[in-house]
C-alpha positions in Angstrom: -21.4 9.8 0.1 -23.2 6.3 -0.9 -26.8 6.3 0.1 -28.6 3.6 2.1 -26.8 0.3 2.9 -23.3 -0.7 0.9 -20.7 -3.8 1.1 -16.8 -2.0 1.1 -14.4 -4.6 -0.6 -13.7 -7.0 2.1 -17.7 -7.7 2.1 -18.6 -5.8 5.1 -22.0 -4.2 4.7 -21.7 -0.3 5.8 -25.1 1.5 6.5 -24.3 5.1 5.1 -27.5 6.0 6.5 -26.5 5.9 10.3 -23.2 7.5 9.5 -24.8 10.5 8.1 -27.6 10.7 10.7 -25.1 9.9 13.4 -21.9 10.9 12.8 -21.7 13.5 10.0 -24.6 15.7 10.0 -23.8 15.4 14.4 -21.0 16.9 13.8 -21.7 19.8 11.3 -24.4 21.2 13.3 -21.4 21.4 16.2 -19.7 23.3 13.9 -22.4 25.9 13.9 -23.1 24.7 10.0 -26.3 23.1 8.6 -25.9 19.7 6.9 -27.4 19.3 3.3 -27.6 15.9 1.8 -28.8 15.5 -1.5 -30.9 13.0 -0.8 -32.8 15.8 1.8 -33.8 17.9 -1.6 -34.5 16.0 -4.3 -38.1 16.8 -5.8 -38.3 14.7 -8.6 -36.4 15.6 -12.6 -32.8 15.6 -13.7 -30.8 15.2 -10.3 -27.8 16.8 -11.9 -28.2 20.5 -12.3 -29.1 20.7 -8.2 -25.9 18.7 -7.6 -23.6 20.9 -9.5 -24.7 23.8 -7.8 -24.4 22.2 -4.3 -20.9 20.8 -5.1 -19.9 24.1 -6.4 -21.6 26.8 -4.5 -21.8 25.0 -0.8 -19.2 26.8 1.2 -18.1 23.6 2.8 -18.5 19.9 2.1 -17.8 16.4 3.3 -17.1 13.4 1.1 -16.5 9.8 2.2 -14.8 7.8 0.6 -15.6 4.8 1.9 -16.2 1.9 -0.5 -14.0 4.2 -3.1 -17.5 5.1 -4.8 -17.1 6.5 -8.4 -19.8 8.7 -8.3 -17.8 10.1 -4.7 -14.9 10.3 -6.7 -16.3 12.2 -9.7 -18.3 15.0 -7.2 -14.8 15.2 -5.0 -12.7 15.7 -8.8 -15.9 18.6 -9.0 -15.4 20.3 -5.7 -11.7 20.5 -5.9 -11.6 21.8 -9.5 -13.7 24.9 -8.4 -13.2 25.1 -4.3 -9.4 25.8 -3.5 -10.4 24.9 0.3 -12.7 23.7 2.8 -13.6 20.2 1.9 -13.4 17.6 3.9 -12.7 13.9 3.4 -13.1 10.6 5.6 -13.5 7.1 5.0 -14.4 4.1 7.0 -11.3 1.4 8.4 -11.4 -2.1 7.8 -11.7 -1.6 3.8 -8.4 -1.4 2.2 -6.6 1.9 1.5 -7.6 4.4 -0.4 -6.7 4.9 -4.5 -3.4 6.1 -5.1 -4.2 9.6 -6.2 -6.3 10.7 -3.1 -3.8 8.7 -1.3 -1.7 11.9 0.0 -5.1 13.7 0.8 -5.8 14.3 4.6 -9.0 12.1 5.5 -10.1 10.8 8.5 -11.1 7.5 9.5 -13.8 6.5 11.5 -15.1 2.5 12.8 -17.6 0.5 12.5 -19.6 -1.5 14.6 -20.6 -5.1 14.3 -24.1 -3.9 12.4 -22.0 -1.1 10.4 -23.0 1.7 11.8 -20.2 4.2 13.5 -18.7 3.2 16.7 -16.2 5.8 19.3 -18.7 8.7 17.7 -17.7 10.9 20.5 -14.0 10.9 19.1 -14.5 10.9 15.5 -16.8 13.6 16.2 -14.5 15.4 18.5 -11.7 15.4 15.3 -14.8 16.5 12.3 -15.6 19.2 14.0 -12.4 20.3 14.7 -11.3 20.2 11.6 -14.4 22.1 10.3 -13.7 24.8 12.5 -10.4 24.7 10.6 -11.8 24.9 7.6 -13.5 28.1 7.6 -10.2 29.9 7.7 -9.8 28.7 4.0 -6.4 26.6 4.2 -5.9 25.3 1.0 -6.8 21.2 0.9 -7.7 21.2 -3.3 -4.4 19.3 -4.6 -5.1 21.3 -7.8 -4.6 24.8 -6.1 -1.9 23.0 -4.1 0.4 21.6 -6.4 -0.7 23.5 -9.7 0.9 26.6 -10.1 -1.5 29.4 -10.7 -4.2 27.0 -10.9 -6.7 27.8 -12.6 -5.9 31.2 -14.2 -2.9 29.0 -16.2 -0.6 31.0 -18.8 -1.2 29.7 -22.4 2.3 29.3 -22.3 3.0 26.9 -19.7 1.9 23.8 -22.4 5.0 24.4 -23.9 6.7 24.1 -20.5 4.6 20.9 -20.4 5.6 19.6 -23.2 9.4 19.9 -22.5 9.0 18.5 -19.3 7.1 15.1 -21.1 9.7 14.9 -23.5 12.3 15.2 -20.3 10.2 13.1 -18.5 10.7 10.4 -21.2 14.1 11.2 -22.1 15.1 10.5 -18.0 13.2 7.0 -17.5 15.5 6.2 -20.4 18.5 6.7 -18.8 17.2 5.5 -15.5 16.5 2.3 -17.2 20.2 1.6 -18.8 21.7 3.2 -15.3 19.9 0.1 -13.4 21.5 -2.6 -15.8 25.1 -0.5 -14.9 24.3 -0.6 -11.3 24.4 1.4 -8.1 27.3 4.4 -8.8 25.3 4.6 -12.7 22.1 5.5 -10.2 24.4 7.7 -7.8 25.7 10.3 -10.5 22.2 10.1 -12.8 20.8 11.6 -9.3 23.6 13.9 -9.2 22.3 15.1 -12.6 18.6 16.1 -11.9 19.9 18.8 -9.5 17.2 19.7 -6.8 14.8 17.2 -6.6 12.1 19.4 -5.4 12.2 20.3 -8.7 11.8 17.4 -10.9 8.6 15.5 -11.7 7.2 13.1 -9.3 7.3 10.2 -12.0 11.0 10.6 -12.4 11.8 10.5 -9.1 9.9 7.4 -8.2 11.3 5.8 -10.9 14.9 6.6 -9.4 13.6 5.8 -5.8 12.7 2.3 -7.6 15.2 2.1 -9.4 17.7 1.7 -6.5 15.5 -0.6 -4.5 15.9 -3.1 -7.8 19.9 -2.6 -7.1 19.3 -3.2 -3.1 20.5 0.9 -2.9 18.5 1.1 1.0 20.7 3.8 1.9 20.2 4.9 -1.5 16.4 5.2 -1.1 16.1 6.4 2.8 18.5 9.9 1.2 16.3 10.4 -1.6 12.7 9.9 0.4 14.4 12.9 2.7 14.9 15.4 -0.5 11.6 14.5 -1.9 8.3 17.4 -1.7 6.3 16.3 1.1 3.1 15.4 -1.2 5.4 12.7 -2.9 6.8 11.1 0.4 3.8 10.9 2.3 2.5 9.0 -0.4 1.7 5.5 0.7 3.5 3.7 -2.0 6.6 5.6 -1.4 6.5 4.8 2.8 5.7 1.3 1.8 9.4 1.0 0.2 10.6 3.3 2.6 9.8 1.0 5.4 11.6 -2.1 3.4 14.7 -0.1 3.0 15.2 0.8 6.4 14.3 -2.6 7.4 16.6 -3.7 4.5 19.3 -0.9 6.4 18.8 -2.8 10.0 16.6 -0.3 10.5 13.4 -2.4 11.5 11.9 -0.5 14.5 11.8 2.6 12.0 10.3 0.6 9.3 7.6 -0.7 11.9 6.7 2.7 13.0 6.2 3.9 9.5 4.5 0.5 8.7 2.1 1.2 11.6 1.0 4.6 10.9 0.1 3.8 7.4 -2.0 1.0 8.2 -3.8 3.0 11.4 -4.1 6.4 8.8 -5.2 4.4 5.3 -6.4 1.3 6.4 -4.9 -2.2 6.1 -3.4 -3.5 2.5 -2.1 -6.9 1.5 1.3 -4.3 0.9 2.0 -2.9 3.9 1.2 -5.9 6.3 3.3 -8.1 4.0 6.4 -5.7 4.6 5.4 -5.2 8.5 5.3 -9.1 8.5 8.7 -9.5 6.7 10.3 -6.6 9.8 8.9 -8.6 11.7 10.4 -12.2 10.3 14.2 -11.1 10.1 13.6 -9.7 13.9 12.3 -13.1 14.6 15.7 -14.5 13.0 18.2 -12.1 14.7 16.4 -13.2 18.3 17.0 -17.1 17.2 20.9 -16.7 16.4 21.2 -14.7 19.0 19.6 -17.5 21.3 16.9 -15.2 22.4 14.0 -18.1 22.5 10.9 -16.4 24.3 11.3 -13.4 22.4 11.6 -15.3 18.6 8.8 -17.1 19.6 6.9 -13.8 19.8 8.5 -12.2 17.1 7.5 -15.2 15.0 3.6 -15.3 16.3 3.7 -11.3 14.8 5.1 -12.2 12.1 2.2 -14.9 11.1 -0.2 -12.2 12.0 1.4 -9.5 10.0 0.9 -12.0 6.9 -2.3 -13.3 7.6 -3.7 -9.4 8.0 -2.2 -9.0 4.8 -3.6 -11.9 3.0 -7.0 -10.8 4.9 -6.9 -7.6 3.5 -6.5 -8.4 -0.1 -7.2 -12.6 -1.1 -6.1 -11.8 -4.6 -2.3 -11.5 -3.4 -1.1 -14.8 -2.9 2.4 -13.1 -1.4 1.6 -12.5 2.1 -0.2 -15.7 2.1 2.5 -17.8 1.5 4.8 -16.3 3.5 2.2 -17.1 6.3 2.2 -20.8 5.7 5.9 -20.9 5.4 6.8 -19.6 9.2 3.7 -21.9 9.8 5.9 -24.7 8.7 8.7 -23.5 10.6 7.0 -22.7 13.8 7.5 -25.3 16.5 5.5 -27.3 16.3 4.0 -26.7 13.3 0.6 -24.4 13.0 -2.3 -26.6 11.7 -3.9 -23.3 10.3 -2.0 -23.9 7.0 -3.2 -26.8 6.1 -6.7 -24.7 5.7 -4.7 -21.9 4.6 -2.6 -23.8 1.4 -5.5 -24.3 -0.8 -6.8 -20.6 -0.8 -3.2 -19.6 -1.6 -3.3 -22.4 -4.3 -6.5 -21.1 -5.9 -5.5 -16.8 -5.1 -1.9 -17.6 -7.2 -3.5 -19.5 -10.0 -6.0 -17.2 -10.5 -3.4 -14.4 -11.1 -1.6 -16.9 -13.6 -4.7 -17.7 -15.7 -5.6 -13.8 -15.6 -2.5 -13.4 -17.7 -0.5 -10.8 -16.0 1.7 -13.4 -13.6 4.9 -11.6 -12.1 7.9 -13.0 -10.3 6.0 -13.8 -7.0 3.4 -15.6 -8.9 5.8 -17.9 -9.9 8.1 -18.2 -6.6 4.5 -18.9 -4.7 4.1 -21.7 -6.7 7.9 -23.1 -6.2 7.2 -22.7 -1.9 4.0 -24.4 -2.1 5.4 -27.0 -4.1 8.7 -27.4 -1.7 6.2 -26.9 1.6 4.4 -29.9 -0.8 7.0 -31.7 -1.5 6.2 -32.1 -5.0 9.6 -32.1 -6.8 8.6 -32.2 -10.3 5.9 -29.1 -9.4 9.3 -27.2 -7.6 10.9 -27.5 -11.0 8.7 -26.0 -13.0 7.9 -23.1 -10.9 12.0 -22.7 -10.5 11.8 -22.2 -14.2 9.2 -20.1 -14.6 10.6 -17.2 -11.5 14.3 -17.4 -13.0 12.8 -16.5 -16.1 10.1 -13.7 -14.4 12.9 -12.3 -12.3 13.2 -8.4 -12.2 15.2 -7.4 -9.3 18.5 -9.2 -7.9 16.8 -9.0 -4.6 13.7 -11.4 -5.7 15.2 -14.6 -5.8 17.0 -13.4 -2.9 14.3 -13.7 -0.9 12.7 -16.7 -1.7 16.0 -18.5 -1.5 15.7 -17.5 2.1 12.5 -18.6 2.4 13.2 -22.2 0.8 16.6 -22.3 3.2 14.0 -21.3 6.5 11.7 -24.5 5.6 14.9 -27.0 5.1 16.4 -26.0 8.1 12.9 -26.3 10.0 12.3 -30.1 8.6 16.1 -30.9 9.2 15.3 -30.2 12.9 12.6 -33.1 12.2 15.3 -35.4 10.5 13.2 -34.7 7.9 16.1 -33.8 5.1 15.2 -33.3 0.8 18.3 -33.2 -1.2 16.9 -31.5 -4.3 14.9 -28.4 -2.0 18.5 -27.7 -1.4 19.8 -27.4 -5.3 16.7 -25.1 -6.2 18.2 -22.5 -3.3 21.3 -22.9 -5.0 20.0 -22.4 -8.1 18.3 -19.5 -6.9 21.5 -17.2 -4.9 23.2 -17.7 -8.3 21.0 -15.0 -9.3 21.7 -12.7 -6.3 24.2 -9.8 -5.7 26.4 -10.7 -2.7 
């Protein structure tokens, strides 16, 4: 773990210090162990040859990952090359999710006060040394020994078995690729074709659960997440687009649920809460047709929260920003927090376009904040630049929405643009119906 006193990425400063003295080494010495930190032992010379010993010989270790620390991240890649079990992970909340590859792992979180030191120590403690205890009956928690078979005693053989399966690999992105431009059945019997999907590699069958979210296949994706080994769909990538598809299926209180146990498990990301504020928005939307007024007003306050959490949790992505200000607009009346809000999606969207790797959504910020602006000649361009970005039929679907949500809004205000109107049009011309 990080020594002394450390800012996560959101800025916060976390003292590491109290959270070994008070929380960690606690909670070892419950366990009947005795906490070593290598700060405890150092004498002086080459630091290195003490930790390699300690990482590998230590019958039992905790690692936070708090602040995703690469030197954390290098010692944990240590322990669970050698150590098939007992190894413990945890990670303060509040500072984004974890990396994608230690993602899947088990880790517990743990929060911090005001002054960053560990609050609710009782029942974080409670859960460490619980799971301590656990650990000295040697379940396996190394993803190596886990997923790798006969890890590390490893035939000589298998590279060939590697290989094939990289050339496979390649061959079946290949055909997942032309089976997208073919559409939804071409996806349907390419599925049909890998067999057991236990069995095929994890790449591959993202790609196919990706694949059919870019043809709007939600029942498509919900079937496949259910065949998939459970490493792959507890990742949080994979429950992210889970959650759109059943929200996309009428599904949304599913979606929410999954939505909600990412975010209290791994932390808040600009991802998740932008999809838990979208379940959220087309729950607003059914409660307004259906003339349920106190509860779309609700609906839409969560919503606005959802978005801003999002945009909280990450400034670089402009997408759950925008959306923010745009049921801004359309709340009734209007929230004055977007005026504050516009220019710090403004800057977060630009500064994605200058960095040179703009996508769709940079673009289609850039057409709502010129609509919500106004600024005709800006909306233009921007329409330009997303029908030319667009990947998925679904894209411009969305935003089309969006745009048809803030002219409905400033119709109610007799407040009617003629051309917003053509660029939704403009836009659905690239949908699926």
């Amino acid at each position: 773990m990080p020594f002394g006193k450390k800012s996560n990425l959101s800025g916060s400063v976390i003292d590491f210090d109290s959270v070994y003295k008070e929380l960690i080494a606690p909670s070892i010495a419950e366990a009947g162990l005795e906490p070593l930190r290598a700060d405890e032992e150092l004498a002086g010379g080459i630091i290195h040859k003490p930790m390699y010993e300690r990482l590998i010989l230590c019958e039992y270790a905790v690692a936070d990952l708090t602040t995703a620390n690469a030197n954390v991240f290098y010692e944990l890649g240590i322990r669970h090359a050698v150590r098939p079990s007992s190894t413990l992970l945890l990670f303060a909340e509040g500072g984004g999710q974890l990396p994608f590859d230690v993602a899947p792992l088990r880790a517990v979180p743990y929060r911090l006060s005001a002054e960053g030191k560990p609050a609710d120590i009782a029942k974080t403690k409670e859960v460490l040394v619980q799971l301590l205890n656990e650990a000295k009956k040697e379940k396996t928690d190394s993803p190596l020994y886990q997923l790798v078979n006969d890890y590390p005693d490893i035939d000589h053989t298998k590279t060939d078995v590697f290989r094939e399966q990289v050339e496979y690999s390649s061959e079946m992105k290949k055909k997942l690729a032309s089976a997208r431009k073919e559409g939804i059945e071409a996806l349907r019997n390419l599925e049909k074709e890998l067999g057991d999907i236990k069995n095929i590699e994890a790449s591959v069958i993202t790609d196919l659960f990706l694949s059919y979210r870019s043809v709007k296949g939600w029942k498509e994706m919900i079937s496949l997440s259910e065949k998939m080994t459970p490493p792959l769909a507890a990742a949080v990538m994979i429950q992210e687009q889970l959650a759109l598809a059943f929200n996309r299926n009428n599904l949304g209180e599913e979606a929410e649920n999954i939505l909600l146990n990412l975010i209290e498990k791994r932390g808040p990301s600009s991802e998740t809460y932008g999809i838990l504020g979208r379940v959220y928005k087309d729950r607003w939307e059914q409660a307004e047709k259906s003339g349920e007024k106190i509860l779309a007003k609700s609906l839409l306050n969560k919503a606005i929260d959802a978005y801003l959490k999002g945009f909280e949790a990450d400034w670089r992505d402009a997408y759950p920003g925008i959306n923010a200000i745009t049921l801004m607009e359309i709340k009734e009346p209007s929230d004055p927090r977007k005026e504050k809000l516009i220019p710090v999606v403004t800057y977060a969207v630009e500064r994605r376009i200058d960095a040179g790797k703009p996508d769709y959504w940079d673009y289609a910020t850039l057409l709502e904040l010129a609509v919500l602006a106004k600024n005709e000649d800006a909306a233009l361009i921007a329409l330009g630049d997303s029908l030319a970005a667009i990947r998925e039929v679904w894209e411009p679907e969305t935003t089309a929405r969006n745009l048809r949500l803030i002219r409905e809004a400033r119709e109610k205000r007799n407040d009617k643009i003629q051309w917003a109107e053509e660029i939704e049009k403009e836009l659905e011309k690239r949908t699926i119906k």
